[in-house]
Structures are given as structure tokens and as C-alpha cells.
Backbone atoms as SQL, in Angstrom:
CREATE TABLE atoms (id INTEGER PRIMARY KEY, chain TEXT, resi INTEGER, resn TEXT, atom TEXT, x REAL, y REAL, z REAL);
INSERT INTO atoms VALUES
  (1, 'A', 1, 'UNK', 'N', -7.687, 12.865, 22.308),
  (2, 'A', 1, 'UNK', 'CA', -7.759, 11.846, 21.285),
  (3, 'A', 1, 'UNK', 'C', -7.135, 10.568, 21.849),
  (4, 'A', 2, 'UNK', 'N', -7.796, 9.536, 21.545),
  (5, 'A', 2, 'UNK', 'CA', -6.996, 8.267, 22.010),
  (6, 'A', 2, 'UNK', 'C', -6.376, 7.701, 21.198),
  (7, 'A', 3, 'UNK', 'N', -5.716, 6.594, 21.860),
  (8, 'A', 3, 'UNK', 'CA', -4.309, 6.221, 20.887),
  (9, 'A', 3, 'UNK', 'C', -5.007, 5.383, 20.022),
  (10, 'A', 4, 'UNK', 'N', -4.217, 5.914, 18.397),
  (11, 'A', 4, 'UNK', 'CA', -4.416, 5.170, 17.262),
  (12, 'A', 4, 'UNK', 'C', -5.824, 5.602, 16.959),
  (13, 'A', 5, 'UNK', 'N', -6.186, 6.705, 17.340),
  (14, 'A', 5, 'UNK', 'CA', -7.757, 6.817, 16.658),
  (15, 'A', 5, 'UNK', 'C', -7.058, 8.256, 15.488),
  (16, 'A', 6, 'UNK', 'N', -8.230, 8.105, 15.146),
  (17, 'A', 6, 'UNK', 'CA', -7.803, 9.501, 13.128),
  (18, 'A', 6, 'UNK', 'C', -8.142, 11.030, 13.977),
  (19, 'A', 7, 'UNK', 'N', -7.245, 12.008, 13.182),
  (20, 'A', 7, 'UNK', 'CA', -7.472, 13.240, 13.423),
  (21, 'A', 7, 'UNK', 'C', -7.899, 13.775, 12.832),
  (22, 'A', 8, 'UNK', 'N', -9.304, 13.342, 12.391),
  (23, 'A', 8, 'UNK', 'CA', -9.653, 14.321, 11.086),
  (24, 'A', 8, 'UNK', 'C', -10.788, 13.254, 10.919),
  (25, 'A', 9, 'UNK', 'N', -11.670, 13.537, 10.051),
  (26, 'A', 9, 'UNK', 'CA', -13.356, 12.984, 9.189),
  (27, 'A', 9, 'UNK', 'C', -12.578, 11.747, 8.369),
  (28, 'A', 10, 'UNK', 'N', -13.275, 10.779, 8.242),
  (29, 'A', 10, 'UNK', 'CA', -13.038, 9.680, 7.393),
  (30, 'A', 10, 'UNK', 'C', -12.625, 9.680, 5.863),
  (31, 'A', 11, 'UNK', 'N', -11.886, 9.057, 5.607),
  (32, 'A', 11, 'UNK', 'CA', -11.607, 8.947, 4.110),
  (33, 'A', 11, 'UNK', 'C', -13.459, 8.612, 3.098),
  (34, 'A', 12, 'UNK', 'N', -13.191, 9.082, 1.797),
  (35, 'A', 12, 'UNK', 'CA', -14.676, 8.820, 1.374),
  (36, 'A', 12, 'UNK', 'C', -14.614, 7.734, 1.028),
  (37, 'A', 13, 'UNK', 'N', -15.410, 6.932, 0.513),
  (38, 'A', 13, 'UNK', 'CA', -15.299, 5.807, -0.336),
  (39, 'A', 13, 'UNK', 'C', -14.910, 6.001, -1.677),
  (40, 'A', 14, 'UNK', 'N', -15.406, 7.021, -2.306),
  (41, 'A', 14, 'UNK', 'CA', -14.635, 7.089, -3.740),
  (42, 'A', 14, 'UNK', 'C', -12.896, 7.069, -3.584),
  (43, 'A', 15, 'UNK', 'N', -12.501, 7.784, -1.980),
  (44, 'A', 15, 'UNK', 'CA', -11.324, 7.887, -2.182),
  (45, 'A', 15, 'UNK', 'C', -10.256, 6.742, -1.672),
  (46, 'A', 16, 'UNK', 'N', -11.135, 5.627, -0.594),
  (47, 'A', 16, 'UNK', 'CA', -10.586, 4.087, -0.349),
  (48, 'A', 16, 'UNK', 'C', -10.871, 3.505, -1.884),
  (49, 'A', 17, 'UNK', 'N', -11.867, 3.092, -2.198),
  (50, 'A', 17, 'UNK', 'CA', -12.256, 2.694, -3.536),
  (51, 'A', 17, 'UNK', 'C', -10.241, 3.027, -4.068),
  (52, 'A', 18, 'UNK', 'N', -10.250, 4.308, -5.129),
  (53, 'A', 18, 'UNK', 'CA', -8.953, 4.835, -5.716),
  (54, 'A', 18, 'UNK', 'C', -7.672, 3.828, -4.671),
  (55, 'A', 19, 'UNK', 'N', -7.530, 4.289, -3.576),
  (56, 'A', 19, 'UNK', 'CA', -6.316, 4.072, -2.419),
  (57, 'A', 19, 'UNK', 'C', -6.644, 2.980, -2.989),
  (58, 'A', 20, 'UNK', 'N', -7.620, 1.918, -3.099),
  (59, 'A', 20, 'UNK', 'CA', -7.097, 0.167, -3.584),
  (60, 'A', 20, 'UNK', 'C', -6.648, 0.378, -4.253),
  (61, 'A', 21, 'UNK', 'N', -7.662, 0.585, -5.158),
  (62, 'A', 21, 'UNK', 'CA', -6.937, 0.229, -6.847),
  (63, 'A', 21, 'UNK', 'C', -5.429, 0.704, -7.091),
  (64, 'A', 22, 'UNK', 'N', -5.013, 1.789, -6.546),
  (65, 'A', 22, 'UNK', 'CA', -3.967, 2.191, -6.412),
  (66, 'A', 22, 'UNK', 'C', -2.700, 1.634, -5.881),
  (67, 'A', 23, 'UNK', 'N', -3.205, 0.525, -4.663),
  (68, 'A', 23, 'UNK', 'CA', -2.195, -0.452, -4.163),
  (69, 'A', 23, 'UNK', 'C', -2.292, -1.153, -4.608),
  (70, 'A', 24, 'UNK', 'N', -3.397, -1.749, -5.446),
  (71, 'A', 24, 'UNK', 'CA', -3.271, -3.205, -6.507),
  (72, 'A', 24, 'UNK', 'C', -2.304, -3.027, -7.490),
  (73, 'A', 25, 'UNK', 'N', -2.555, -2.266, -8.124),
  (74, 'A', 25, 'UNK', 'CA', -2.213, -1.463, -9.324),
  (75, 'A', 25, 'UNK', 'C', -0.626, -1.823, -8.758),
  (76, 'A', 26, 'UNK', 'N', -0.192, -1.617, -7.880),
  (77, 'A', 26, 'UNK', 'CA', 1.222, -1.584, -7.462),
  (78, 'A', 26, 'UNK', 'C', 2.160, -2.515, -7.066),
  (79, 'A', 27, 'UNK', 'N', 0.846, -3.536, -7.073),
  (80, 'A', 27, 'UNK', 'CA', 1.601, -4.782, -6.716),
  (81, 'A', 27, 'UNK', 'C', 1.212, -5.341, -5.140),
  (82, 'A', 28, 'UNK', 'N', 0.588, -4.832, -4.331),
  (83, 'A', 28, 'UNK', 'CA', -0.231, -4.967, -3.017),
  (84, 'A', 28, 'UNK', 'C', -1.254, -5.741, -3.204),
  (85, 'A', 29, 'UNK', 'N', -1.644, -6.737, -1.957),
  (86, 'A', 29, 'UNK', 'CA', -2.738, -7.383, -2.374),
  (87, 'A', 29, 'UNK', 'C', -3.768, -6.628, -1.496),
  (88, 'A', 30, 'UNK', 'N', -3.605, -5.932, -0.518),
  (89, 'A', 30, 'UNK', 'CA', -4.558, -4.917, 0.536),
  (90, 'A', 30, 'UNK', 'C', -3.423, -4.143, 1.602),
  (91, 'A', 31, 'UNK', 'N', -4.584, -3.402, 1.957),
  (92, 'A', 31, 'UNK', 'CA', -3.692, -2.693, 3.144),
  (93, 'A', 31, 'UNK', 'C', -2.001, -3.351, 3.815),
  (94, 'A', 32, 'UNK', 'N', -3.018, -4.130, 4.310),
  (95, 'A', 32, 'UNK', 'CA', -1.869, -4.863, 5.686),
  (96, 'A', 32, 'UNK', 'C', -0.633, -5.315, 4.589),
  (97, 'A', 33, 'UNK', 'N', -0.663, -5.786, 3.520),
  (98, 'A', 33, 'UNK', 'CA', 0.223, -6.186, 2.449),
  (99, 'A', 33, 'UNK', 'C', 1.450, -4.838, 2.211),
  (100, 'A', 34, 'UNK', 'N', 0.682, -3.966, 2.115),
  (101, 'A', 34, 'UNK', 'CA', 1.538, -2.587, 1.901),
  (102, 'A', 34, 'UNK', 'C', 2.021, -2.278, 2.963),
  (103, 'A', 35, 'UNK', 'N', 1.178, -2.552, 4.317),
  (104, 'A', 35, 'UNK', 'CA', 2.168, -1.605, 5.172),
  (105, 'A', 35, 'UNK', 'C', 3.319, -1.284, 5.337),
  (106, 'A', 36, 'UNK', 'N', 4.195, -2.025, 5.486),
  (107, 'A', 36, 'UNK', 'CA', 5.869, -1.942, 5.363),
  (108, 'A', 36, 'UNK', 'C', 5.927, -0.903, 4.286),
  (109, 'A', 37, 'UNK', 'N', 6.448, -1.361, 3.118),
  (110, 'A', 37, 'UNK', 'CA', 6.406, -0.576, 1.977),
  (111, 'A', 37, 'UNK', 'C', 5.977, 0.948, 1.703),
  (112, 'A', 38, 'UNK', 'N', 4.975, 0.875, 2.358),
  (113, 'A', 38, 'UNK', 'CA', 4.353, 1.942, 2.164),
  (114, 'A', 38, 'UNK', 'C', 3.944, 2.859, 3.749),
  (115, 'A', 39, 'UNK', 'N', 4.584, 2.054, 4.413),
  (116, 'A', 39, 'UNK', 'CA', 4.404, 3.319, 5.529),
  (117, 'A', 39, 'UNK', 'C', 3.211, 3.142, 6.579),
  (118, 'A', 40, 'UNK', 'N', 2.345, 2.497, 6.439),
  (119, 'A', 40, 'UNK', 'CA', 1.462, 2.739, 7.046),
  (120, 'A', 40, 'UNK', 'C', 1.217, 2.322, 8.452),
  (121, 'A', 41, 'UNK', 'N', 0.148, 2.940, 9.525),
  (122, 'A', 41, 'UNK', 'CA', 0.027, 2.613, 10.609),
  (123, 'A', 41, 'UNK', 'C', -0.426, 1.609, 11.090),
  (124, 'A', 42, 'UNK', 'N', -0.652, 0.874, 11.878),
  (125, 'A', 42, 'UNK', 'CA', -1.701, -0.107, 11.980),
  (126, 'A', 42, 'UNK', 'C', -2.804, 0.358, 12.120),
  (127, 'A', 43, 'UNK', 'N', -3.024, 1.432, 12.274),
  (128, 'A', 43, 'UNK', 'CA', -4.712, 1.994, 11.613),
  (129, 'A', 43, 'UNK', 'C', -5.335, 1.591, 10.073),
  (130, 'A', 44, 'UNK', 'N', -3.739, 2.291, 9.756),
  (131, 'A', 44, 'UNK', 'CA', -3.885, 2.289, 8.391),
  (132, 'A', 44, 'UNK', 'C', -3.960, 0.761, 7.535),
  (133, 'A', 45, 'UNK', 'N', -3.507, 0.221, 8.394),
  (134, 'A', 45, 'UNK', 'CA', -3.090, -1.494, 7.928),
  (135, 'A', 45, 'UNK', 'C', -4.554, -2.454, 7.172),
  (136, 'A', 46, 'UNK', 'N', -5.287, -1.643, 8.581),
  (137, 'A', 46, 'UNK', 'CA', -6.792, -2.082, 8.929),
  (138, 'A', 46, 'UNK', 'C', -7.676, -1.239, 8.237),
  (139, 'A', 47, 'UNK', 'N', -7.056, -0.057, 7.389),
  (140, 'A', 47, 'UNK', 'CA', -8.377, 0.063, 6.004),
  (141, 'A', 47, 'UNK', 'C', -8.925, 1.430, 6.634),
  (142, 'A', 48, 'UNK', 'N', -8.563, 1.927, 7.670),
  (143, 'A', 48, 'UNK', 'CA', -8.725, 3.238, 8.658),
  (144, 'A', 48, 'UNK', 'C', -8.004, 4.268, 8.225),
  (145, 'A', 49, 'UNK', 'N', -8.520, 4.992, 7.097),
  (146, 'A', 49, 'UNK', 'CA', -7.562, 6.409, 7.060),
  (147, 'A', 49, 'UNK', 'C', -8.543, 7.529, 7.014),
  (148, 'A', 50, 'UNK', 'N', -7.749, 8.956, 7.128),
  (149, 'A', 50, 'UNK', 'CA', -8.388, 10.400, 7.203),
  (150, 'A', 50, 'UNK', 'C', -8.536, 10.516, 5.615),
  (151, 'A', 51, 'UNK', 'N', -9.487, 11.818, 6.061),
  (152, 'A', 51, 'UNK', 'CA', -9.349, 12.329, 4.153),
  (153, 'A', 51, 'UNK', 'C', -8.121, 13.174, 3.576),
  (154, 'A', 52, 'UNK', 'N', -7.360, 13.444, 4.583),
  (155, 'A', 52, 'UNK', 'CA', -5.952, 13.971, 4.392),
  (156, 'A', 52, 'UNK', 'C', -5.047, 13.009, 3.727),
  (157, 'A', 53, 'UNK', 'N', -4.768, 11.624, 4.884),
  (158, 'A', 53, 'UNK', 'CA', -3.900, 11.076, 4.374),
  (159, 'A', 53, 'UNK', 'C', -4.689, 9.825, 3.590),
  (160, 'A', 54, 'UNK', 'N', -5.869, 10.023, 2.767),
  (161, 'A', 54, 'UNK', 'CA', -5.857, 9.214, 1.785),
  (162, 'A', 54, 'UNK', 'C', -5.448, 9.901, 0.668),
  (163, 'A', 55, 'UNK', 'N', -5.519, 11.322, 0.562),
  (164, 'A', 55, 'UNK', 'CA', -5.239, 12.530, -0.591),
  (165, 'A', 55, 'UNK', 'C', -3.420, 11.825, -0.665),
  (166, 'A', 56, 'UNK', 'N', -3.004, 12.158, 0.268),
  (167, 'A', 56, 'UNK', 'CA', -1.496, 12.186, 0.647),
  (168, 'A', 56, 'UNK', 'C', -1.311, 10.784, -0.101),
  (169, 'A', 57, 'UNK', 'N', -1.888, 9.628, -0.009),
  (170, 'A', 57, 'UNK', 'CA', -1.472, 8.540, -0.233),
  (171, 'A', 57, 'UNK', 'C', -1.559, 8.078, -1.770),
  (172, 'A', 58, 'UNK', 'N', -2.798, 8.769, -2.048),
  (173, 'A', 58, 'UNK', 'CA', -3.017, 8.955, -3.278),
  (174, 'A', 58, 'UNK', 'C', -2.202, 9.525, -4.185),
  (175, 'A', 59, 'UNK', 'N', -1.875, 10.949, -3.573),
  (176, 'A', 59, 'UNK', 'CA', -1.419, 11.174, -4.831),
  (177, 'A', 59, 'UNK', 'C', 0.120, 10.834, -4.489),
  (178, 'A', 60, 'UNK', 'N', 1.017, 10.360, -3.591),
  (179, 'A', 60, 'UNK', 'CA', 2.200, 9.533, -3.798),
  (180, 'A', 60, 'UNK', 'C', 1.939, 8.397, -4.924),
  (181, 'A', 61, 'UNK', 'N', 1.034, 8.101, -4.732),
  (182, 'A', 61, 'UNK', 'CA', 0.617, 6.466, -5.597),
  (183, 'A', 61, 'UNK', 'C', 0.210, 6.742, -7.200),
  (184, 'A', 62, 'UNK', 'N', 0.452, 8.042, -7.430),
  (185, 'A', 62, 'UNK', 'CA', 0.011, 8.445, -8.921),
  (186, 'A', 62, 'UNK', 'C', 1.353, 8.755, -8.924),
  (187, 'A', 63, 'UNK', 'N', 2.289, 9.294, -8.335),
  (188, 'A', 63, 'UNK', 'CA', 3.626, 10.345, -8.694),
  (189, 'A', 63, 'UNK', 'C', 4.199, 9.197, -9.511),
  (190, 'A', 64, 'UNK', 'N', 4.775, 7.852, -7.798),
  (191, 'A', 64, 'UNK', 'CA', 5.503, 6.780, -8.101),
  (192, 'A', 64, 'UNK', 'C', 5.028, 6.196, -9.285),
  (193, 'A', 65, 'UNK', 'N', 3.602, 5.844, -10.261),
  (194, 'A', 65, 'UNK', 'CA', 3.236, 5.558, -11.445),
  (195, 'A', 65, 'UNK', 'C', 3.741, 6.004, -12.377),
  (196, 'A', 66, 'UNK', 'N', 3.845, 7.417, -12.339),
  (197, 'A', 66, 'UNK', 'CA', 4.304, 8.485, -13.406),
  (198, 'A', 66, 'UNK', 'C', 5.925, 8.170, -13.771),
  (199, 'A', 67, 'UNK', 'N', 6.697, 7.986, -11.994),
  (200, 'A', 67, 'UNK', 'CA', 8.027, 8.170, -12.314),
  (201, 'A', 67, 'UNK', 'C', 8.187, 6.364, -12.133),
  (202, 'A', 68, 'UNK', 'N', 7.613, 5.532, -12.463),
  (203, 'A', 68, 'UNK', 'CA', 8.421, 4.161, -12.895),
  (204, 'A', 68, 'UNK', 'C', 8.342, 4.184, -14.436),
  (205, 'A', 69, 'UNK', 'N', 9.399, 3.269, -14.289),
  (206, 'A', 69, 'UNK', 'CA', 9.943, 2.765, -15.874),
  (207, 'A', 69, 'UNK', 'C', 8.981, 2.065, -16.305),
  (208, 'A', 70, 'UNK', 'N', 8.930, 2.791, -17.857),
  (209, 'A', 70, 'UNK', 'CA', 8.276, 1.802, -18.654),
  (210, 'A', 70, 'UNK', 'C', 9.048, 0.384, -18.800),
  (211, 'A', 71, 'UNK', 'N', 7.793, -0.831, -18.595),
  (212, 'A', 71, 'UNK', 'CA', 8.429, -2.257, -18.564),
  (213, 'A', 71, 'UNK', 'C', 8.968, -2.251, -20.191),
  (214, 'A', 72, 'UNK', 'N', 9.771, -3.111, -19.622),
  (215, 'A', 72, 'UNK', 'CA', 10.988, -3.688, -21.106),
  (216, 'A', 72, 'UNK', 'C', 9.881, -4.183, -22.392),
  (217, 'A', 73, 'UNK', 'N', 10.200, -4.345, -23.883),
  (218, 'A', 73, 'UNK', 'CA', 9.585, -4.399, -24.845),
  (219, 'A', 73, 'UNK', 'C', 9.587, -6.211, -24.751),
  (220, 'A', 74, 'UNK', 'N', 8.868, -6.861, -25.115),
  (221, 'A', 74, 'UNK', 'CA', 8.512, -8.408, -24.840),
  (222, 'A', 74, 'UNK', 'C', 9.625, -8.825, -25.824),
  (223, 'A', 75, 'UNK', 'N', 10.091, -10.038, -25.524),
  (224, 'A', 75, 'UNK', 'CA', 11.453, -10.966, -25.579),
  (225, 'A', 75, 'UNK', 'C', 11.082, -11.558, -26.472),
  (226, 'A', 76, 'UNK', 'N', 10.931, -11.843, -28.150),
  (227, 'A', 76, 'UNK', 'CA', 10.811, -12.559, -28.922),
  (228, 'A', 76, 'UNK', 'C', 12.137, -13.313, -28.604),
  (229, 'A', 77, 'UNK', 'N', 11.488, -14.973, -28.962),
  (230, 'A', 77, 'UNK', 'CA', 12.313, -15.707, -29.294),
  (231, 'A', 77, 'UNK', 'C', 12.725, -16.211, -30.647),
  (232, 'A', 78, 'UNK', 'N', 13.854, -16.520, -30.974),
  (233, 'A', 78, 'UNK', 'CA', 14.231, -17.047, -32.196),
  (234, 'A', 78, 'UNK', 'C', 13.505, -18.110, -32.484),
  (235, 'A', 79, 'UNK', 'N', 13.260, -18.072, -33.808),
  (236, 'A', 79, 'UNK', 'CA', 12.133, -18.851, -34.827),
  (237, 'A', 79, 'UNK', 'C', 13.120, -20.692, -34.764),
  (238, 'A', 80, 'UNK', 'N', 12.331, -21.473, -34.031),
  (239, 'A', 80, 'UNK', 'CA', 13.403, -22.796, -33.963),
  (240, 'A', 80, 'UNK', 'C', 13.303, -23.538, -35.799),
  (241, 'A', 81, 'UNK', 'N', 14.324, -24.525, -35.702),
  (242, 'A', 81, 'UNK', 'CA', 14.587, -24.436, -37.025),
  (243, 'A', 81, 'UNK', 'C', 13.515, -25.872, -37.210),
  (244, 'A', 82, 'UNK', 'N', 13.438, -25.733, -38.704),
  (245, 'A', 82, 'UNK', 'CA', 11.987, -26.391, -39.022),
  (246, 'A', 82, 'UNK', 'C', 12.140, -27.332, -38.411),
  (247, 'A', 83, 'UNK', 'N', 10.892, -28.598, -38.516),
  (248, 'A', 83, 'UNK', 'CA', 11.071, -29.850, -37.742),
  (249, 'A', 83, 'UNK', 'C', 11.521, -30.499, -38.403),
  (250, 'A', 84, 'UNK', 'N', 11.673, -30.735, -39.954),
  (251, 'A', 84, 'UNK', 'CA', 12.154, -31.440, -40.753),
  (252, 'A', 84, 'UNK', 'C', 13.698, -31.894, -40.855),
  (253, 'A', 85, 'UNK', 'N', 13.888, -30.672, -40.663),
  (254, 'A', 85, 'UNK', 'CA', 15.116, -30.684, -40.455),
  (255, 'A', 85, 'UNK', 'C', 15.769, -31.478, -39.167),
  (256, 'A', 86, 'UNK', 'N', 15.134, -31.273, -38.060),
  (257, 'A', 86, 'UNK', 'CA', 15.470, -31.999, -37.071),
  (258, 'A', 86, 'UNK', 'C', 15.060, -33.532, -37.222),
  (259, 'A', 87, 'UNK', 'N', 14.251, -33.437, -37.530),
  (260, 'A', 87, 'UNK', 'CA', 13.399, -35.074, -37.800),
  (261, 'A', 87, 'UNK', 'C', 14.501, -36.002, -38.726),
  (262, 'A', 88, 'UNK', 'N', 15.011, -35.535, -39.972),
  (263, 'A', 88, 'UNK', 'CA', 15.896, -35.921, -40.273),
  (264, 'A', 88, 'UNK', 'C', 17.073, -36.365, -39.625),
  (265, 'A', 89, 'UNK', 'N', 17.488, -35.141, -38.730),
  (266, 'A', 89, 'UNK', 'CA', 18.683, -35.721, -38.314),
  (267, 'A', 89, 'UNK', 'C', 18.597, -36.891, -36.911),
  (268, 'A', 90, 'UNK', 'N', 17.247, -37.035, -36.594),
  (269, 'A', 90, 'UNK', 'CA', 17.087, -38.211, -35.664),
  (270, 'A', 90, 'UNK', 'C', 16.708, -39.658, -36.272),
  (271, 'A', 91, 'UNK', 'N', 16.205, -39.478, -37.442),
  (272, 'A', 91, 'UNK', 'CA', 16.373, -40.657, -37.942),
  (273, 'A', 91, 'UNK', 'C', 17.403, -41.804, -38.468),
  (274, 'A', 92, 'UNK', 'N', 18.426, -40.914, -38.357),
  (275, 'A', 92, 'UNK', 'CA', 19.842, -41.443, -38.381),
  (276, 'A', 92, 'UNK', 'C', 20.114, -42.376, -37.081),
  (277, 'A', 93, 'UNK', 'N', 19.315, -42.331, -35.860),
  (278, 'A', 93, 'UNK', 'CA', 19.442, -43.447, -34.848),
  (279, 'A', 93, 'UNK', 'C', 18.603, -43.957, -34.499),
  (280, 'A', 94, 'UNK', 'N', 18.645, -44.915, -33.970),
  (281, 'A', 94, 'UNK', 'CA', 17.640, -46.496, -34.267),
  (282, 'A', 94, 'UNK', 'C', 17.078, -46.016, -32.719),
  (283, 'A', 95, 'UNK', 'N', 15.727, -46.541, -32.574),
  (284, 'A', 95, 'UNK', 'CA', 14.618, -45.856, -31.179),
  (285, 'A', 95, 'UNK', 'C', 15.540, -46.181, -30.288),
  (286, 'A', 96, 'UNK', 'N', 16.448, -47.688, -30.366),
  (287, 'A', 96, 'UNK', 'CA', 17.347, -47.790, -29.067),
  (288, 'A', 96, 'UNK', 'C', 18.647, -46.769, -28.713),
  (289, 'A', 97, 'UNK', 'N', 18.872, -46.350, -29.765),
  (290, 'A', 97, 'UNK', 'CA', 19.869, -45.421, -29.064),
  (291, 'A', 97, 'UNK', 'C', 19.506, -43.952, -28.896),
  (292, 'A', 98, 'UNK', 'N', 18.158, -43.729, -29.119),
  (293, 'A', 98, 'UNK', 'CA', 17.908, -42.119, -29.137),
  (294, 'A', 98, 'UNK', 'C', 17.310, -42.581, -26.947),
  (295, 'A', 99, 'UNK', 'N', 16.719, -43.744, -26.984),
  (296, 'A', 99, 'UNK', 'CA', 16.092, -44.321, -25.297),
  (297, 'A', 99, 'UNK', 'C', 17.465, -44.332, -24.692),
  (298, 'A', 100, 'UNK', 'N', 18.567, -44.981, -25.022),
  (299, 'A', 100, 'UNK', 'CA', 19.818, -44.526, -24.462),
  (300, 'A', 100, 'UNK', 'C', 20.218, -43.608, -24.175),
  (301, 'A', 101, 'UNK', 'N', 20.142, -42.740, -25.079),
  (302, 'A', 101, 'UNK', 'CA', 20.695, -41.252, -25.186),
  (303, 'A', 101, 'UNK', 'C', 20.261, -40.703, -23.725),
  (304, 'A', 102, 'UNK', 'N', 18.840, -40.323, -23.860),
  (305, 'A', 102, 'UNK', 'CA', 17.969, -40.367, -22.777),
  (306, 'A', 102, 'UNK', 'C', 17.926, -40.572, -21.627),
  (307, 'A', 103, 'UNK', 'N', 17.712, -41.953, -21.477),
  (308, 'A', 103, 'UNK', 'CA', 18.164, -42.519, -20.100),
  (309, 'A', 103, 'UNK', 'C', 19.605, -41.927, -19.320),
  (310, 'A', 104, 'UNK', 'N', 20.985, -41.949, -20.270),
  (311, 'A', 104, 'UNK', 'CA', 21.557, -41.471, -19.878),
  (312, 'A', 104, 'UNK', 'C', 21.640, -40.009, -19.077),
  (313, 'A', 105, 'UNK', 'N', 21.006, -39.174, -19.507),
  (314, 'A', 105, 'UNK', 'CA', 20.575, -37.945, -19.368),
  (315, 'A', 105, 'UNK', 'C', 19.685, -37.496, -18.083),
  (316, 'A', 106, 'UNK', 'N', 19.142, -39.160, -17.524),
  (317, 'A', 106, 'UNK', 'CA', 18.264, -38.936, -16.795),
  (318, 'A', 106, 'UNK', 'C', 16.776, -38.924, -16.921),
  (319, 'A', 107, 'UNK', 'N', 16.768, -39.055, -18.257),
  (320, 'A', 107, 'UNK', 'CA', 15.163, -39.550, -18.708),
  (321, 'A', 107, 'UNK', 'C', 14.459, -40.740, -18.057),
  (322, 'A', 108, 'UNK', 'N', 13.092, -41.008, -17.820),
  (323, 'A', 108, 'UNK', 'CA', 12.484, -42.196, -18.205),
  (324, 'A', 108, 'UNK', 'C', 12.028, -42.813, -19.535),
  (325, 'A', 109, 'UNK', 'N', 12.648, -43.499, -19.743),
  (326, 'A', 109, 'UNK', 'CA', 11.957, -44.121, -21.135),
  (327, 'A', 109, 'UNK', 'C', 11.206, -45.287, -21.124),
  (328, 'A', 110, 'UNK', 'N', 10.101, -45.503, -21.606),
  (329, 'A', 110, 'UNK', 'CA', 9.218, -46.661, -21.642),
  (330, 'A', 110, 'UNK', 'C', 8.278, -46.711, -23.234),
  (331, 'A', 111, 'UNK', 'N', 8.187, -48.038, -23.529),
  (332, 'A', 111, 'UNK', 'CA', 7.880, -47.972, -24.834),
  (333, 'A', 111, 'UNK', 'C', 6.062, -47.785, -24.762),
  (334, 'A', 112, 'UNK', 'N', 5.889, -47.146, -25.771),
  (335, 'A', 112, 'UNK', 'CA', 3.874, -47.223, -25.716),
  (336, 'A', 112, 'UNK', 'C', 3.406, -47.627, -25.958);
């Protein structure tokens, strides 16, 4: 056998097909993306695997699915308080000192 060639019959396509989706799915954008991570040869880098170690790769890539954490429940934010309320309390300063305010702060202010 020569170096870097497969020991074994080609992976199928149904089972590269899966092996993507499986590294997408994971956060990989292709092979060569995973290699580190995931081990692979520079055979493997290049989209070249057996039907052994696409089984092998596969089903690591279902286990690690199974055993990650479910992502966190989405972050509602607090309901901001009406605008009225705020609107009010800016009308208490005249356009020049709210452009002050501003500027100070680091704003650009320019009139429209």
C-alpha cells in the first residue's frame, strides 16, 4: 500500500453525503475545517475516507450530538418603559442642551 492511500473500499455517498451534514451540523464548514478538531488525516482533510472510518466518524458525530447540552432557553429582555414617559422627561430640556448633552458624550450633532 502506498503512503496515504485507504485500506479498505470507498466511503458511499449516502455515507459522505451524512459525514457532511454531520460536520455542518457541528459547526465545520468542510473537511479540511474539521481536521484538527476532529482528527483527521490529510486524506481525510481532502474528502478521502474508507467505509470503516466514515461508520467510525459517523457515529462519533451522532454520540457527541446526543451528549451536548441542550442550548440555554432565549434571553428575554425587559419590556423598556413606555415612550411617553421618556418623552416627557426630555422635554424638560431645550434641543440645545439635550445637542450638548450629546456632544459631550461624544456624539455628532447636526441640525436637519
Amino acid at each position: 500500500m502506498a503512503f496515504g492511500q485507504a485500506s479498505g473500499p470507498p466511503a458511499s455517498h449516502s455515507q459522505m453525503r451524512e459525514l457532511t451534514e454531520l460536520l455542518q451540523a457541528a459547526g465545520h464548514s468542510d473537511f479540511r475545517d474539521a481536521r484538527g478538531p476532529m482528527g483527521f488525516t490529510q486524506r481525510q482533510a481532502n474528502g478521502k475516507f474508507t467505509r470503516d472510518e466514515a461508520e467510525e466518524y459517523i457515529a462519533a458525530l451522532h454520540e457527541a450530538a446526543e451528549d451536548a447540552p441542550e442550548p440555554p432557553p432565549a434571553v428575554t429582555r425587559p419590556t423598556p418603559a413606555p415612550r411617553s414617559r421618556a418623552a416627557a422627561q426630555l422635554e424638560k430640556f431645550s434641543d440645545e442642551q439635550l445637542a450638548a448633552e450629546l456632544q459631550r458624550r461624544g456624539w455628532v450633532v447636526m441640525e436637519p
